[in-house]
Every structure is written in C-alpha cells, then in structure tokens.
TORKEBA-351107 format. One record per residue (C-alpha): x, y, z. Coordinates in steps of 0.5 Angstrom, whole numbers, padded with zeros to 4 digits, always signed. Example, Ala and Ser with C-alpha at 12.3 -4.5 7.8 and 13.67 -1.06 7.14 Angstrom:
+0025-0009+0016+0027-0002+0014
! end
This chain:
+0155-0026-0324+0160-0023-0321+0167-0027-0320+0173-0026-0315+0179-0029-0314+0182-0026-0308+0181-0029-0302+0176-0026-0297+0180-0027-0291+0188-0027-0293+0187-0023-0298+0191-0028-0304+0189-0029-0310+0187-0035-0312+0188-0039-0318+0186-0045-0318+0180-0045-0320+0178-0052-0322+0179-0054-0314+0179-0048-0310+0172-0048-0305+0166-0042-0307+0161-0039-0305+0155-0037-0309+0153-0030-0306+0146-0027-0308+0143-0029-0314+0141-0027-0322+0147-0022-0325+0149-0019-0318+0150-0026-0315+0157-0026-0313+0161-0032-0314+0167-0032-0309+0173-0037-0309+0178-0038-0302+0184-0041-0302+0182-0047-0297+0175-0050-0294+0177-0046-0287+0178-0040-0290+0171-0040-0293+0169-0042-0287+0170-0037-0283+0169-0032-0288+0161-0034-0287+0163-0032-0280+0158-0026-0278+0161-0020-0276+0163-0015-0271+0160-0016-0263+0154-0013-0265+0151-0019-0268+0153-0024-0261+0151-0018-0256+0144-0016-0254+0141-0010-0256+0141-0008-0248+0148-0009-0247+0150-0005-0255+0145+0000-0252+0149+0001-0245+0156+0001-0249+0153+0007-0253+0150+0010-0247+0157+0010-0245+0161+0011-0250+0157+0019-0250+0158+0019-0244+0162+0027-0242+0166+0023-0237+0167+0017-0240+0166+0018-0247+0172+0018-0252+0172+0011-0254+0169+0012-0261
! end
C-alpha cells in the first residue's frame, strides 16, 4: 500500500496521522491510502470532476461541435 500526506484539496501536508481523516483507494499493493486535513476536505475530495461527468452526452457533444467550429472555435 501506498501512503500520501498531502492533502488532495489544499495541498498541505498532514502530520497527524493518528486523527487525521483517509481514504483507502484501490486494493492490494496499489491500493492508495489517502490523508486529509479535515472531514470537509476528504469530502470534497471524493467529489466528481469536471462538467463532463454532470453534463449529458448531447450537450458535451454540441459543446465539441462548437468548439471545432471555424467561426466559433478557439475555445479549446
């Protein structure tokens, strides 16, 4: 098992380990155990990410349309 200290969200390190809240990511050998400074931070942590994820697949396909655009592209 891997071990990180620093904080996914505000990139501290944390070093009380003994109170500090985790997560356990993965299993076996890669499993990943990750330390937060505080219950919020390891909340939003296990956030999904990007508006990819929340959006329909039409509406990420028209943003693409968009974004490939002549007229309008450039946005990527």
């Amino acid at each position: 098992m891997r071990i990180t200290t620093t904080d996914p969200m505000t990139l501290n390190d944390v070093t009380d380990l003994e109170t500090a809240p985790f997560v356990i990511d993965g299993s076996g050998s890669d499993a990943m155990e990750i330390y937060s400074e505080s219950g919020a931070s390891r909340m939003e942590s296990l956030e999904p990410m990007g508006q990819e994820e929340t959006l329909a697949p039409e509406l990420i396909d028209k943003y693409n349309a968009i974004a490939d655009d002549e007229i309008m592209g450039g946005i990527n």
